[in-house]
C-alpha positions in Angstrom: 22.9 -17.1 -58.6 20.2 -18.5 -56.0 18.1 -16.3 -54.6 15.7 -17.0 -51.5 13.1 -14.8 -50.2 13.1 -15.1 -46.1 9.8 -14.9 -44.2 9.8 -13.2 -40.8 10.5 -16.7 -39.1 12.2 -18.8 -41.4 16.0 -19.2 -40.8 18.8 -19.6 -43.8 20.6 -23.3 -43.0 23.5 -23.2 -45.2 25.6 -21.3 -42.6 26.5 -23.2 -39.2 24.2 -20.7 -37.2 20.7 -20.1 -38.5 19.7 -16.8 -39.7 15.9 -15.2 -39.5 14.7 -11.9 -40.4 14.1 -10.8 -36.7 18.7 -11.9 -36.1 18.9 -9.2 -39.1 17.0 -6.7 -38.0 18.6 -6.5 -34.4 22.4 -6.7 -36.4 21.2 -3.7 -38.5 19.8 -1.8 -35.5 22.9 -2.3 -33.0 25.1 -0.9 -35.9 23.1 1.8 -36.0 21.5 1.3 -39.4 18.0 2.4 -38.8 16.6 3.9 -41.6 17.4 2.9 -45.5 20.2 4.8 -46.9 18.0 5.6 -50.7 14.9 7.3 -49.0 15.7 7.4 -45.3 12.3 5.8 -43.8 12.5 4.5 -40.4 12.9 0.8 -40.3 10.5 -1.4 -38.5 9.8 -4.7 -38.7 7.4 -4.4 -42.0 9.7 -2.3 -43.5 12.5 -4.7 -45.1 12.5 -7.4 -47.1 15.3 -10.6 -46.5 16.5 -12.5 -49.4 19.3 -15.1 -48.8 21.6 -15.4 -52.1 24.7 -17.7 -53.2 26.7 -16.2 -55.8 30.1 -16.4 -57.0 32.8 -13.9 -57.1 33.6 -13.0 -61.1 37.0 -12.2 -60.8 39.0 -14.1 -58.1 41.6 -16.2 -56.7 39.1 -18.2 -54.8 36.0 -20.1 -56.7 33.9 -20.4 -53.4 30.6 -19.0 -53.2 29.5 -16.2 -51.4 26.5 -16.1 -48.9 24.8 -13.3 -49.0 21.4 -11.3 -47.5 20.2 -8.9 -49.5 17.9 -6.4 -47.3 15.2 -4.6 -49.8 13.6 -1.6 -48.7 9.7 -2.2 -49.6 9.2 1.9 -49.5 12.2 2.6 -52.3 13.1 -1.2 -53.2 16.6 0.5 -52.1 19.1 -2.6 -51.4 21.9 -3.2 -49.3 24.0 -6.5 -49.0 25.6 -8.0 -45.8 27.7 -10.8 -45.5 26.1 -13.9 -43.7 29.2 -15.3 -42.0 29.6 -11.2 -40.5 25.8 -11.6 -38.9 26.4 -15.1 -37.8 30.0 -14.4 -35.9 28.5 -11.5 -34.3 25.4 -13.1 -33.4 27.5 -15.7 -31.8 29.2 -13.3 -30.2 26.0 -11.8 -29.0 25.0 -15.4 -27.6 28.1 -15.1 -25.6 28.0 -12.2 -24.3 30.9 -10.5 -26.3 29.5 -6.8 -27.5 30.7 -6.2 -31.0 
């Protein structure tokens, strides 16, 4: 497994679109996911940590990684994981104009 920590302007460049912590932070808020689901602080922009990861799938048909973020909670350490293809499509869609 590779695991990157993301600084609030760098941007992940294995995925077609880039990724930075500021494009996670507005997909979390416009799906209403505001506040972290272990202790329930408010997020703001200090509040979360970004980690990109690569990882394999241990039980499956398909042998391609998986591109991950990882969103740490620095109150709790609580984690969530979001695909990175999900954020990029709708943040492509969001460059377009399409509401998701």
């Amino acid at each position: 497994m590779t695991v990157t920590t993301m600084p609030a302007n760098a941007a992940t460049t294995t995925l077609p679109r880039e990724i930075c912590k500021a494009d996670v932070e507005r997909f979390l808020y416009s799906k209403h996911i505001t506040a972290c689901p272990a202790c329930g602080r408010f997020r703001s922009q200090c509040d979360l940590d970004v980690h990109a990861i690569t990882c394999q799938k241990s039980v499956s048909s398909s042998s391609a990684p998986v591109d991950v973020l990882m969103v740490v909670c620095q109150n709790c350490g609580g984690i969530q994981f979001h695909d990175r293809t999900v954020i990029a499509k709708w943040l492509d869609c969001q460059a377009r104009g399409i509401r998701r």
